[in-house]
DONU-328411 format. One record per residue (C-alpha): residue number from 1; x, y negated, z negated; residue in one letter. Coordinates in pm, 1 decimal. Each point is the difference from the previous one (the first is absolute). Layout:
! residues N
<site nr="NUM" east="X" north="Y" up="Z" rest="A"/>
...
END
This chain:
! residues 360
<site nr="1" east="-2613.0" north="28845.0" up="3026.5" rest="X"/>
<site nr="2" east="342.8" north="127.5" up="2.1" rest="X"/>
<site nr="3" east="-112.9" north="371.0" up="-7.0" rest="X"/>
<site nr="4" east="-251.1" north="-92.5" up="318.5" rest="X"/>
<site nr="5" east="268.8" north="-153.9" up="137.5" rest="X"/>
<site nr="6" east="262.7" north="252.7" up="-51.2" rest="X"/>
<site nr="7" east="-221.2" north="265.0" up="142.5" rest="X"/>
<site nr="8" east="-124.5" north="-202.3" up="284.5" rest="X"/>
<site nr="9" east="321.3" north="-86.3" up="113.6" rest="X"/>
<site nr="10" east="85.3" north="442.0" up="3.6" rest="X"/>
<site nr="11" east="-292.1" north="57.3" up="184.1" rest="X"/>
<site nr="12" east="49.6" north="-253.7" up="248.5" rest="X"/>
<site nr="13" east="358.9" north="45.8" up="36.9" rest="X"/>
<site nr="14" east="-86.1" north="396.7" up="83.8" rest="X"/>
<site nr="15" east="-280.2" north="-49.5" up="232.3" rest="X"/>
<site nr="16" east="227.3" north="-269.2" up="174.6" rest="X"/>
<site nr="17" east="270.0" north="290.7" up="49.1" rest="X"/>
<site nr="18" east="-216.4" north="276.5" up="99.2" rest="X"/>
<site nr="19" east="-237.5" north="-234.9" up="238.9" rest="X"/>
<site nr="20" east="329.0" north="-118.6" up="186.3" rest="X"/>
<site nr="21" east="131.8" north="367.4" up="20.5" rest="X"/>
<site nr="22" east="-345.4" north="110.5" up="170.1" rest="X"/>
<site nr="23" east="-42.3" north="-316.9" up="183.4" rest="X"/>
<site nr="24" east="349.3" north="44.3" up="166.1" rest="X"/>
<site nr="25" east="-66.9" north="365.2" up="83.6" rest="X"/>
<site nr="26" east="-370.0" north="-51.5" up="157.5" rest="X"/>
<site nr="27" east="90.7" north="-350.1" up="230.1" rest="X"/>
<site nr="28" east="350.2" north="164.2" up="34.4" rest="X"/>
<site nr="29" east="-229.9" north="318.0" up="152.2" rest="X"/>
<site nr="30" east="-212.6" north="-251.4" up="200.0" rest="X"/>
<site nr="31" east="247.2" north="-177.7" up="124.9" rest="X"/>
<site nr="32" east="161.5" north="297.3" up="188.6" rest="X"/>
<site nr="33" east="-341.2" north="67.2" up="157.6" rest="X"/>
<site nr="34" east="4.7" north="-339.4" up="137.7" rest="X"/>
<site nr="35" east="338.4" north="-36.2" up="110.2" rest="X"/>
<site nr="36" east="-12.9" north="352.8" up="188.9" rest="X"/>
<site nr="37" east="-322.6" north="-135.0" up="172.3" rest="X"/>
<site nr="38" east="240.2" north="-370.8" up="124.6" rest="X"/>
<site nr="39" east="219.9" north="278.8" up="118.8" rest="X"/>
<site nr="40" east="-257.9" north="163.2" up="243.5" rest="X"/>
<site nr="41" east="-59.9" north="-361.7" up="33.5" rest="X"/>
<site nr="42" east="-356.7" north="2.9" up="-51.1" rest="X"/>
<site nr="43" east="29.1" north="-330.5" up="-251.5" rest="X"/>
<site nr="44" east="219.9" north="-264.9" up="-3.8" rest="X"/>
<site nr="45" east="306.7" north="49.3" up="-241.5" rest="X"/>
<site nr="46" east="-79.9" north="-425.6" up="-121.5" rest="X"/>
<site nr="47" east="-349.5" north="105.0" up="-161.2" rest="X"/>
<site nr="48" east="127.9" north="324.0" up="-237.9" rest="X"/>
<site nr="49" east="88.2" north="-280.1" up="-271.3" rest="X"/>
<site nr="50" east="-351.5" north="-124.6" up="37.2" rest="X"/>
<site nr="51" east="-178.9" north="359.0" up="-5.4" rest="X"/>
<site nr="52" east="162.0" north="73.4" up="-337.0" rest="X"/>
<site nr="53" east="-82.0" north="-301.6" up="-175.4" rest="X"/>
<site nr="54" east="-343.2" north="11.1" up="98.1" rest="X"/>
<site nr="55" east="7.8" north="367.7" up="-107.8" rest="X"/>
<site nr="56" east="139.2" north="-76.4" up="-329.3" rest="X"/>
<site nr="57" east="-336.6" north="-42.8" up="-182.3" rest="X"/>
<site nr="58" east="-123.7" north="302.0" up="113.8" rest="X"/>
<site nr="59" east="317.5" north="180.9" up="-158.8" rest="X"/>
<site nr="60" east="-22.2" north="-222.9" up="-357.0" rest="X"/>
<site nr="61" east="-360.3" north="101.8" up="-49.8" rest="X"/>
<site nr="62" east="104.2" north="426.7" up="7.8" rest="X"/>
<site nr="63" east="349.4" north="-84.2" up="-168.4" rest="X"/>
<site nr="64" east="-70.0" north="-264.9" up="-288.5" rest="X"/>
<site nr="65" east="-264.6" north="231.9" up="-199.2" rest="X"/>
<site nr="66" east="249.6" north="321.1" up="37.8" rest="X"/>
<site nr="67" east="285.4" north="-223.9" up="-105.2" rest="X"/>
<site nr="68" east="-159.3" north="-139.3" up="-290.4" rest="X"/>
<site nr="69" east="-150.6" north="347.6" up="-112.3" rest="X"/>
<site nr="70" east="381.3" north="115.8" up="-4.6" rest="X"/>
<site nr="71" east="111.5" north="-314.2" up="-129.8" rest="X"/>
<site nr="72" east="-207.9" north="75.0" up="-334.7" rest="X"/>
<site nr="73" east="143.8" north="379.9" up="-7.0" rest="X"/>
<site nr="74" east="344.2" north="-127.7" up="29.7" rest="X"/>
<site nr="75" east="-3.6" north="-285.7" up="-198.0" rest="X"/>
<site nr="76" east="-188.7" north="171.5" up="-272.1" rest="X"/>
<site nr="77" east="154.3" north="303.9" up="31.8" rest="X"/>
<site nr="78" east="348.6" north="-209.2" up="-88.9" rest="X"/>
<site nr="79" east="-146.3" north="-104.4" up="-276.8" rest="X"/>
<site nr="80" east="-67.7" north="334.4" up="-157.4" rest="X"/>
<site nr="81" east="310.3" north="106.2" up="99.9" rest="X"/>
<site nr="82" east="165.7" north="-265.4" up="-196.5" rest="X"/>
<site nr="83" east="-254.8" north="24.6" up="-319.7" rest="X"/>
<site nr="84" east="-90.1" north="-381.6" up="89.1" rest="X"/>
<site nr="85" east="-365.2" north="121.8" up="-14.0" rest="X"/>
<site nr="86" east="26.2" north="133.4" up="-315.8" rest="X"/>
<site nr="87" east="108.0" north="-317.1" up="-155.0" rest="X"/>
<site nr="88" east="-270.8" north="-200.0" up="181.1" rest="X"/>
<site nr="89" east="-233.9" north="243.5" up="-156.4" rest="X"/>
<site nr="90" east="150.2" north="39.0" up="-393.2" rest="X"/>
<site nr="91" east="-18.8" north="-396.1" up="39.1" rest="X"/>
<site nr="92" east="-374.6" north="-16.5" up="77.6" rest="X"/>
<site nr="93" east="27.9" north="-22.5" up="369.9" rest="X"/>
<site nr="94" east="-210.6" north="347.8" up="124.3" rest="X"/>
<site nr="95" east="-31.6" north="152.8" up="304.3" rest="X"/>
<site nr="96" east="-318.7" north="-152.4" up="29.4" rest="X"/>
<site nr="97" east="128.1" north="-332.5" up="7.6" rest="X"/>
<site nr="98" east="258.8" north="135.1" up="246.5" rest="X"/>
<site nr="99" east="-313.2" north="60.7" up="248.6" rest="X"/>
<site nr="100" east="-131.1" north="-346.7" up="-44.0" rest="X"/>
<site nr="101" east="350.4" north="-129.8" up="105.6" rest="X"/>
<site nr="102" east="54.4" north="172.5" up="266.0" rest="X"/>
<site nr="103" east="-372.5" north="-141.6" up="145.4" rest="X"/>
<site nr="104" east="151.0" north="-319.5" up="55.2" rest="X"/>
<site nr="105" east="283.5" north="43.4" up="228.8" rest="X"/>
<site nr="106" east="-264.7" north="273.9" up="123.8" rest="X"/>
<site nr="107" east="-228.6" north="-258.4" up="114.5" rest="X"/>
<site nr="108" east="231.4" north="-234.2" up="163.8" rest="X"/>
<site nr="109" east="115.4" north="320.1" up="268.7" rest="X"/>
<site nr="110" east="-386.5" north="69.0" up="73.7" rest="X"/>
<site nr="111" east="-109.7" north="-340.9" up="37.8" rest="X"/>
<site nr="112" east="377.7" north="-3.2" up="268.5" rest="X"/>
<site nr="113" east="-197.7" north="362.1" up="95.1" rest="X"/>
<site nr="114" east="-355.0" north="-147.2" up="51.1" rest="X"/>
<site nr="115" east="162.4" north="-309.1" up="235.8" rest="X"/>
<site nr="116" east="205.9" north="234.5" up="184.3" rest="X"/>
<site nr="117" east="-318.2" north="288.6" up="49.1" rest="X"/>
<site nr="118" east="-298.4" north="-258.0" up="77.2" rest="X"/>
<site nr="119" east="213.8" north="-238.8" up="124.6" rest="X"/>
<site nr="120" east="331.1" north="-23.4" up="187.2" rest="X"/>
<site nr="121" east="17.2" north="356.5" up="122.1" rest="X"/>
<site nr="122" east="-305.0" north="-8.7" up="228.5" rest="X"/>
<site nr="123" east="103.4" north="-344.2" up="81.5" rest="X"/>
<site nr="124" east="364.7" north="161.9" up="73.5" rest="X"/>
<site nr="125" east="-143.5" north="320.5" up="182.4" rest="X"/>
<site nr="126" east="-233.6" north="-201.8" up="217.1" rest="X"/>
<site nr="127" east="301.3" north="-223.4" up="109.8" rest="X"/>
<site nr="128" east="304.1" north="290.7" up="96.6" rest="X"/>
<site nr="129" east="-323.6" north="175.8" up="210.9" rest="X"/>
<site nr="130" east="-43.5" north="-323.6" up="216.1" rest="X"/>
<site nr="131" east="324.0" north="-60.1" up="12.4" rest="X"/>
<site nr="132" east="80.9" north="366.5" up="108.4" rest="X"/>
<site nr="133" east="-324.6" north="27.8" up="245.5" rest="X"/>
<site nr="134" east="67.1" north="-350.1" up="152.4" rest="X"/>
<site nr="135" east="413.3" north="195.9" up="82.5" rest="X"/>
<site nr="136" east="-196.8" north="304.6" up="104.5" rest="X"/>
<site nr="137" east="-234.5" north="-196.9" up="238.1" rest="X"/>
<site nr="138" east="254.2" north="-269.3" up="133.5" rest="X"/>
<site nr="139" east="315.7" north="79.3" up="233.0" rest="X"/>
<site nr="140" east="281.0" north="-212.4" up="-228.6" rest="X"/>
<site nr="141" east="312.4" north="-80.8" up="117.4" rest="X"/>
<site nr="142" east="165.3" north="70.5" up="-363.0" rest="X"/>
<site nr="143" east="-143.1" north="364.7" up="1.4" rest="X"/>
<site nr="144" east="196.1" north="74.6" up="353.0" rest="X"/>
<site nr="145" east="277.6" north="196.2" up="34.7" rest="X"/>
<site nr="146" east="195.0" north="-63.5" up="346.7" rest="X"/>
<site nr="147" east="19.4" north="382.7" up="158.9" rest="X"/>
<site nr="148" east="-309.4" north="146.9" up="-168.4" rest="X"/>
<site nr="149" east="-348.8" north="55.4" up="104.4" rest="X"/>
<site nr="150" east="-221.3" north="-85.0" up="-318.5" rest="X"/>
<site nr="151" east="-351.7" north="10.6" up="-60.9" rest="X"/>
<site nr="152" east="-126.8" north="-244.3" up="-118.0" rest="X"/>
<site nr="153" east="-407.3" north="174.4" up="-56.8" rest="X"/>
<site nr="154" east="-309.1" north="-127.7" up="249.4" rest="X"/>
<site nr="155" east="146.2" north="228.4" up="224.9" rest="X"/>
<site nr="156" east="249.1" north="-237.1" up="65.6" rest="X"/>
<site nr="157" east="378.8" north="118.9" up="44.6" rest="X"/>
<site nr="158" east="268.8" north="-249.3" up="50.5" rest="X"/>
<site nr="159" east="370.5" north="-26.2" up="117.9" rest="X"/>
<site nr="160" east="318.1" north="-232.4" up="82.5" rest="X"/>
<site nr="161" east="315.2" north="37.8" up="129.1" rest="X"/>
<site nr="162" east="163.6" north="-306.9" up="-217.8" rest="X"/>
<site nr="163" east="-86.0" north="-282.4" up="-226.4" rest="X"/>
<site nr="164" east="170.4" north="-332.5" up="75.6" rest="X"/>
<site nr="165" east="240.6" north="-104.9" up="-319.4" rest="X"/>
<site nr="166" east="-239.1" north="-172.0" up="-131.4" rest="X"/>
<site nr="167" east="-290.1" north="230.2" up="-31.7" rest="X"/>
<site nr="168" east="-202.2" north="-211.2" up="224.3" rest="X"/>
<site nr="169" east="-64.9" north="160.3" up="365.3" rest="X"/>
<site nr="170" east="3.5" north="346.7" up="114.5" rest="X"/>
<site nr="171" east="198.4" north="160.1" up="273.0" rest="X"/>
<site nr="172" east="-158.5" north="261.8" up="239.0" rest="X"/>
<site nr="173" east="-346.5" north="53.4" up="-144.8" rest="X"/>
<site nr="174" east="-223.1" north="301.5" up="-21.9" rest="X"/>
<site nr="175" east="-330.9" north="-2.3" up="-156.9" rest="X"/>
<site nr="176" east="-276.1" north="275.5" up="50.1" rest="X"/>
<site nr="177" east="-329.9" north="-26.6" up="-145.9" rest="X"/>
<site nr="178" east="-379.1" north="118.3" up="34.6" rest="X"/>
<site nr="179" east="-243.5" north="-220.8" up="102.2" rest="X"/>
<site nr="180" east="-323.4" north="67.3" up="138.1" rest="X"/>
<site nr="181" east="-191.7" north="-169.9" up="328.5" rest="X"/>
<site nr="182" east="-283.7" north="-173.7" up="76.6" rest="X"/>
<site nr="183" east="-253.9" north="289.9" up="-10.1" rest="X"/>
<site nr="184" east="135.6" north="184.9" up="-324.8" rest="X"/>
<site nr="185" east="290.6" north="191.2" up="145.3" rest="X"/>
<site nr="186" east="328.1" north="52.7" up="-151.2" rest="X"/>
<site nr="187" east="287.1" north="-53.9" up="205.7" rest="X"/>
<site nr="188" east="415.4" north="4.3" up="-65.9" rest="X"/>
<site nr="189" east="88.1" north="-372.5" up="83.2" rest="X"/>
<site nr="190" east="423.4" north="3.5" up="55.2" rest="X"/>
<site nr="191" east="210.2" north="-341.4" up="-10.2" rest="X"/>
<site nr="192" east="328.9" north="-64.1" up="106.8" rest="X"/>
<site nr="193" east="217.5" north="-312.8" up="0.5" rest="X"/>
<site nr="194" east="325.7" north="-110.1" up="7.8" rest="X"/>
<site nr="195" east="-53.7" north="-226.2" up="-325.8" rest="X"/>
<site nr="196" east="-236.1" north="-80.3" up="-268.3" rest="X"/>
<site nr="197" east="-80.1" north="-254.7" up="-286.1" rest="X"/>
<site nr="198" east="-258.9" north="-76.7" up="-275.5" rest="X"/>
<site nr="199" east="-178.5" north="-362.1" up="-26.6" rest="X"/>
<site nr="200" east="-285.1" north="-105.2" up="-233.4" rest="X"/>
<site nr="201" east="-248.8" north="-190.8" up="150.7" rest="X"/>
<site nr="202" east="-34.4" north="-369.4" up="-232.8" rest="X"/>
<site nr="203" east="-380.1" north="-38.5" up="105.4" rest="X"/>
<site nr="204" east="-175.6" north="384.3" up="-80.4" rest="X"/>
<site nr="205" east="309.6" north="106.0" up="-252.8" rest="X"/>
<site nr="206" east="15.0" north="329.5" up="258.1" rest="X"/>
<site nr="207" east="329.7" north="170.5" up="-4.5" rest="X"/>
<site nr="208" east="110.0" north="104.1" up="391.0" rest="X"/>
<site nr="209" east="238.4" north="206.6" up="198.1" rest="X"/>
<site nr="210" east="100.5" north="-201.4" up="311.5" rest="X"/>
<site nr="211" east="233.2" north="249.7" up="250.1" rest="X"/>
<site nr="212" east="194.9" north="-139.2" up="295.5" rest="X"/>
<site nr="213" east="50.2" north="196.6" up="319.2" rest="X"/>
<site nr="214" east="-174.3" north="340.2" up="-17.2" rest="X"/>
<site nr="215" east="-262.2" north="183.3" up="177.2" rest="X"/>
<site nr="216" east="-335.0" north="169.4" up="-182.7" rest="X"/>
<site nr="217" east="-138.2" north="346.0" up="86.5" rest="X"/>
<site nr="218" east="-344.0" north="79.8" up="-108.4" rest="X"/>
<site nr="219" east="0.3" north="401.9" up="66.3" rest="X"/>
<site nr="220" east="-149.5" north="306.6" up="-144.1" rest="X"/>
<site nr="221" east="226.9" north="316.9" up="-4.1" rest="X"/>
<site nr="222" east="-124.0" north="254.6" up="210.2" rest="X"/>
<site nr="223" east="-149.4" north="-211.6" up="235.8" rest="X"/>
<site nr="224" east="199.2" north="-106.1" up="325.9" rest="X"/>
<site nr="225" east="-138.4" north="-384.6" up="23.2" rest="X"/>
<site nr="226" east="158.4" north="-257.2" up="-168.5" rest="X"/>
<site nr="227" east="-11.3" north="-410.0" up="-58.0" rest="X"/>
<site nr="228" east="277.4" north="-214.4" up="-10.6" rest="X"/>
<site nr="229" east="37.1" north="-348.9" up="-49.9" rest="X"/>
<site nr="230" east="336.1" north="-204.3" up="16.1" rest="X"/>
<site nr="231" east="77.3" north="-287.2" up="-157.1" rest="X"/>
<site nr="232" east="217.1" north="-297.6" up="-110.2" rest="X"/>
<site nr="233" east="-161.4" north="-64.7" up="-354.2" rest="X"/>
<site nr="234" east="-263.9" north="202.8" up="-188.8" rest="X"/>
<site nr="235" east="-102.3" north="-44.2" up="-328.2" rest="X"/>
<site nr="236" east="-184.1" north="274.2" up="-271.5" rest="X"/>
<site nr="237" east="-218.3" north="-90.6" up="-264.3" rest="X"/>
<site nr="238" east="197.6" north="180.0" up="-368.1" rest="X"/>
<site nr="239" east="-237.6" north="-117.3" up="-193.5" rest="X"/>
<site nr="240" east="-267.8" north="-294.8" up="-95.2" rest="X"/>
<site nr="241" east="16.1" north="-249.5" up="-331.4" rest="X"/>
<site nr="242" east="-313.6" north="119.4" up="-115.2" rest="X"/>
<site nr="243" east="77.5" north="373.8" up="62.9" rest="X"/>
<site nr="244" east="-9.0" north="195.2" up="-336.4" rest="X"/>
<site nr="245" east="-32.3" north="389.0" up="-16.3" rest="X"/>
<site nr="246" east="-266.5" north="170.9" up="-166.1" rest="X"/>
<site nr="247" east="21.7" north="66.5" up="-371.6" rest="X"/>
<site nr="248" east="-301.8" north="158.9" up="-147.0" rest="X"/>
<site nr="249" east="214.5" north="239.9" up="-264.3" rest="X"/>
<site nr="250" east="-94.2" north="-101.5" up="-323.4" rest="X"/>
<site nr="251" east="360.9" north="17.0" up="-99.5" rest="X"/>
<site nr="252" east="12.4" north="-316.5" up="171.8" rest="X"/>
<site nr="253" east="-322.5" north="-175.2" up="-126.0" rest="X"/>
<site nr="254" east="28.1" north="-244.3" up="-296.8" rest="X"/>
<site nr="255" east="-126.3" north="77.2" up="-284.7" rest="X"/>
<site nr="256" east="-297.1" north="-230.4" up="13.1" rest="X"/>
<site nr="257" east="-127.9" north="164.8" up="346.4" rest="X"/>
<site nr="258" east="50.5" north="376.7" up="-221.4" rest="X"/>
<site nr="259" east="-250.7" north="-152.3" up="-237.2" rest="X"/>
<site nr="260" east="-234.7" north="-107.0" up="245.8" rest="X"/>
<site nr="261" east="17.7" north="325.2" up="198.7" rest="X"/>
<site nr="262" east="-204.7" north="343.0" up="-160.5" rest="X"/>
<site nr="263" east="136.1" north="239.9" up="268.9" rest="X"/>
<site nr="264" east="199.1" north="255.2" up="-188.7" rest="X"/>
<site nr="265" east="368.2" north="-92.6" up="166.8" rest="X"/>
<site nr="266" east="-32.5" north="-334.3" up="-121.3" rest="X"/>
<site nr="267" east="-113.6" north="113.1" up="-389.6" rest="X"/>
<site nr="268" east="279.0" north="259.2" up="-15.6" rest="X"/>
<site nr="269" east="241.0" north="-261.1" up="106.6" rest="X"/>
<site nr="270" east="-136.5" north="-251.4" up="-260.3" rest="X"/>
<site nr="271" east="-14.8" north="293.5" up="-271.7" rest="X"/>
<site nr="272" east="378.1" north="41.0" up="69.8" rest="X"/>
<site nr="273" east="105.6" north="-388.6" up="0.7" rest="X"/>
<site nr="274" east="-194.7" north="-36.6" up="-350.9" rest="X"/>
<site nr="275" east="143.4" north="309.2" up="-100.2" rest="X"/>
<site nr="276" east="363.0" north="-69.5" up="32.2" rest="X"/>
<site nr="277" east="1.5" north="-262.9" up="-296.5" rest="X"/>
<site nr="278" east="-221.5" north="229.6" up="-221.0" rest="X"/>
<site nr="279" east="253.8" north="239.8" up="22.6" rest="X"/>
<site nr="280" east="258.7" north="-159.9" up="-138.5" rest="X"/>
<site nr="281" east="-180.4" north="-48.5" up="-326.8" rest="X"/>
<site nr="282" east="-78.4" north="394.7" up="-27.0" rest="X"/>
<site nr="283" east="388.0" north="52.0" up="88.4" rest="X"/>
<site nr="284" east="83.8" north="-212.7" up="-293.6" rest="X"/>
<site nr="285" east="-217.8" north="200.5" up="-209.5" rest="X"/>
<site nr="286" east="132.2" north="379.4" up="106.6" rest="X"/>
<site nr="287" east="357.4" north="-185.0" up="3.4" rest="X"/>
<site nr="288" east="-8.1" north="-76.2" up="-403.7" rest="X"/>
<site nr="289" east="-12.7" north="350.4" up="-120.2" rest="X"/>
<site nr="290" east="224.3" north="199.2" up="281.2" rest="X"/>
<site nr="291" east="237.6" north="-262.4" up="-87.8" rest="X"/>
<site nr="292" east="47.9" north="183.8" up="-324.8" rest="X"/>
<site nr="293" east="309.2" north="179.9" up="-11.4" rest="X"/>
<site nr="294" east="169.3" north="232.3" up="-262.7" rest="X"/>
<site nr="295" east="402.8" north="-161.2" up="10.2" rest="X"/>
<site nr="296" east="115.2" north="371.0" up="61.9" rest="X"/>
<site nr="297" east="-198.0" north="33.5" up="288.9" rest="X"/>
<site nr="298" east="127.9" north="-289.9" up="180.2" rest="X"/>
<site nr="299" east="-126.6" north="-326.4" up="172.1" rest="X"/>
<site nr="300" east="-175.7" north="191.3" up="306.5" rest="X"/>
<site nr="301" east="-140.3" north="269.2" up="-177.3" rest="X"/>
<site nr="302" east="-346.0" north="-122.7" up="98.5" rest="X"/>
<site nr="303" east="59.8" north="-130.7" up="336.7" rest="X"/>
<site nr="304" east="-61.1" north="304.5" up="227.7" rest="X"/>
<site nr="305" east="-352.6" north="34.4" up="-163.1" rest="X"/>
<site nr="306" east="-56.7" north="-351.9" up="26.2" rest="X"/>
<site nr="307" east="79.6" north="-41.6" up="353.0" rest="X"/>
<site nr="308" east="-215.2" north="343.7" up="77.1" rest="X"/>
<site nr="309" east="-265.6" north="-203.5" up="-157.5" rest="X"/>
<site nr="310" east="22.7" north="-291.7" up="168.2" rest="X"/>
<site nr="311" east="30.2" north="182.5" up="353.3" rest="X"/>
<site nr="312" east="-336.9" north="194.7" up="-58.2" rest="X"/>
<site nr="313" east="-172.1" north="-321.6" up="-113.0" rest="X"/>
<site nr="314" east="109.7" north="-186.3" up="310.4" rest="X"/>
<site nr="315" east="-81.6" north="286.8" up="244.8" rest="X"/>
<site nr="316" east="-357.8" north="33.4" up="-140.9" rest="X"/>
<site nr="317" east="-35.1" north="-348.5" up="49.9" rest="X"/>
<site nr="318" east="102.7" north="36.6" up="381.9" rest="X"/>
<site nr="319" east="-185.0" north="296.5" up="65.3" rest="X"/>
<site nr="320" east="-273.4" north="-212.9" up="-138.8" rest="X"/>
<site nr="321" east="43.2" north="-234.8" up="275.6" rest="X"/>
<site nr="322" east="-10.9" north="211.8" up="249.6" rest="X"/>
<site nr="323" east="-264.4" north="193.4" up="-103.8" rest="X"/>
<site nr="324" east="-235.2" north="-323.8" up="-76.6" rest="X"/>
<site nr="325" east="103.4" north="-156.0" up="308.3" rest="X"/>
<site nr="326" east="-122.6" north="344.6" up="167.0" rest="X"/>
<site nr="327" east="-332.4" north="15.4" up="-145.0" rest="X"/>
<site nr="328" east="135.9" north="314.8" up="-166.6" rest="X"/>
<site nr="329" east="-42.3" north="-154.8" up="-372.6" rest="X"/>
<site nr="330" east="-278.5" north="-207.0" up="-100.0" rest="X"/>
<site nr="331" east="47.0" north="-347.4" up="-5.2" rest="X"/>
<site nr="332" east="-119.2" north="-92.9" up="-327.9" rest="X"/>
<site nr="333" east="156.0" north="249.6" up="-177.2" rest="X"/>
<site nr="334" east="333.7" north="-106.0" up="193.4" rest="X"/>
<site nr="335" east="325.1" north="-36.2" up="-169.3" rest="X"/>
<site nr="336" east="-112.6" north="-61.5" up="-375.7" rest="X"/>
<site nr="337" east="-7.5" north="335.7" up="-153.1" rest="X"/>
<site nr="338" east="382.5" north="69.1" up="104.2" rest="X"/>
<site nr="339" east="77.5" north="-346.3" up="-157.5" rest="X"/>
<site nr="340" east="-264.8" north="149.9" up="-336.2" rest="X"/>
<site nr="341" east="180.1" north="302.5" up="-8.1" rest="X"/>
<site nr="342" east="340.4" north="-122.8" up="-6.4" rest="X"/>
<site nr="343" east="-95.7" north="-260.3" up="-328.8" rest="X"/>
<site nr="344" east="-184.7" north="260.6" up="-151.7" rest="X"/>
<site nr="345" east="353.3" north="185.4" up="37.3" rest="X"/>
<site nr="346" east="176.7" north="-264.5" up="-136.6" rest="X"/>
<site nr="347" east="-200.0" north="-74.3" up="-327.3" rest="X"/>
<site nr="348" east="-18.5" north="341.4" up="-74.3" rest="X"/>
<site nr="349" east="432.7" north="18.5" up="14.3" rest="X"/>
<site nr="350" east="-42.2" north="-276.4" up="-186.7" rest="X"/>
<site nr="351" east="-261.1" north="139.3" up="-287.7" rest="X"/>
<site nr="352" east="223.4" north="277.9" up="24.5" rest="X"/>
<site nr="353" east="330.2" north="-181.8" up="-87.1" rest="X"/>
<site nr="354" east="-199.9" north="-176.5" up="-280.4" rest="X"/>
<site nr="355" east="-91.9" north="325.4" up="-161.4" rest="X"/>
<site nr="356" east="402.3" north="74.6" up="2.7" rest="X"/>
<site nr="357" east="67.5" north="-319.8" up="-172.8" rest="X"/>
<site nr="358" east="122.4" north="-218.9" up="255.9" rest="X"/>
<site nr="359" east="-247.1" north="-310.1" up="-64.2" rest="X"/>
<site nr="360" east="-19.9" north="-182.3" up="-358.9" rest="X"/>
END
């Protein structure tokens, strides 16, 4: 128990290093993309805290089995250098035994894999699309920028001279949108007023735009007739309660509704989601002999190979996807002989190292 322990507490220690190092680059990386997108202001700057945490899942379940394959190299590879797995092996402990160690801690980051993959990142994806859809459909007062004409998508293009001081009302407002009549028609439907605030109504849960003081112009460029309406209070509909985009993308279907649907989008997503935990058990099994390390040819002798590795595995798996989803690959088939070929790689490195005398 002390050996399990003692190499437990290496591998965990690495992974926990290397995950935060890539987990800081790749939110650090989304972030920016976000935060030059508030800048346009085409989101409010309040939700990027809430984008990234519900994007975090979706970053754990790519990161935790690369950290944890480099985790083993590392720690391992430390332990060659310092002739620690020589002694575990001249006292009985082989490499072997090494393998069914390193299962353990290798089955707690899959089963953390397998919640984050068929779980919480669907779950997260689903919620930053409504959330984004619901900023690119509504006209928000916390997406405005006083002096700026913004679009805010629907055809819809908004803009204000000033916000009061406390965010509340609007000051000179401009909004231009698309509508169409009666019979089918599109028209260009122009408002202007001299102020503007949002109100909820308590009864439908509806979210409104009540301006004060304007005039509306329904008018069609080109054409030399125009309508215009004044008056002292007008409200627009933003949005309803019940008002949800549509989100048919099987990146955003629960697992469940992937197992209940045969179209071939659907089974390539589900093939990746169960895929993502298997493949931190194969890792684990190509980690154990790269990790070993000759002490004159230094700690990350083996890591260039290993990462090539890795990379090739993971972009097989993605072309995969695309290529199931496609109807390019057949579905039954899917994404099971990459995952075969890749074990079949990693028992025969490890028959191999056996055959140079690194198991008892």
């Amino acid at each position: 128990m002390i050996i399990f322990r003692y190499l437990t507490r290496e591998i965990l220690q690495t992974m926990a290093a290397v995950a935060g190092v890539l987990l800081l680059v790749i939110m650090g990386s989304r972030f920016i993309r976000y935060f030059s997108t508030a800048a346009e202001g085409e989101i409010p700057v309040d939700i990027l805290g809430i984008l990234m945490l519900y994007h975090l899942p979706g970053f754990l379940e790519l990161i935790l089995p690369l950290a944890f394959f480099l985790g083993i190299l590392l720690a391992y590879g430390q332990l060659y250098l310092n002739s620690e797995i020589t002694v575990l092996v001249a006292c009985g402990t082989s490499p072997n035994r090494l393998l069914q160690v390193s299962l353990v801690p290798a089955t707690l980051v899959a089963l953390l894999v397998g919640a984050c993959s068929l779980w919480l990142t669907p779950a997260g994806a689903l919620h930053n699309e409504v959330l984004l859809e619901e900023q690119r459909s509504q006209l928000d007062f916390s997406a405005l920028t006083p002096g700026r004409f913004q679009d805010f998508g629907g055809g819809r293009t908004a803009y204000t001279e000033a916000l009061t001081d406390d965010q509340s009302r609007m000051r000179e407002v401009f909004i231009s949108e698309r509508q169409q009549r009666s019979d089918g028609t599109p028209q260009t439907v122009v408002t202007r007023a001299g102020e503007g605030y949002q109100t909820v109504d308590e009864g439908t849960g509806s979210r409104f735009l009540v301006l004060a003081d304007g005039e509306r112009y329904s008018v069609e460029p080109g054409q030399a007739q125009a309508e215009r309406l004044a008056f002292g209070t007008y409200a627009v509909r933003l949005s309803r309660a019940d008002q949800n985009p549509e989100l048919d993308s099987p990146e955003y279907a629960s697992t469940a509704a992937l197992f209940a649907d045969g179209d071939a989008p659907a089974q390539a997503q589900l093939q990746w989601r169960l895929g993502l935990p298997l493949m931190v058990f194969i890792l684990t099994l190509l980690a154990m002999p790269l990790s070993r390390v000759n002490p004159r040819q230094g700690r990350f002798a083996k890591l260039l190979p290993a990462i090539f590795l890795y990379v090739a595995y993971l972009s097989l798996l993605l072309a995969a996807l695309d290529a199931i989803g496609r109807g390019g690959w057949p579905v039954a088939l899917g994404m099971w002989p990459i995952h075969a070929v890749f074990l079949i790689i990693g028992l025969g490195m490890t028959l191999q190292a056996q055959r140079k005398g690194m198991s008892g």
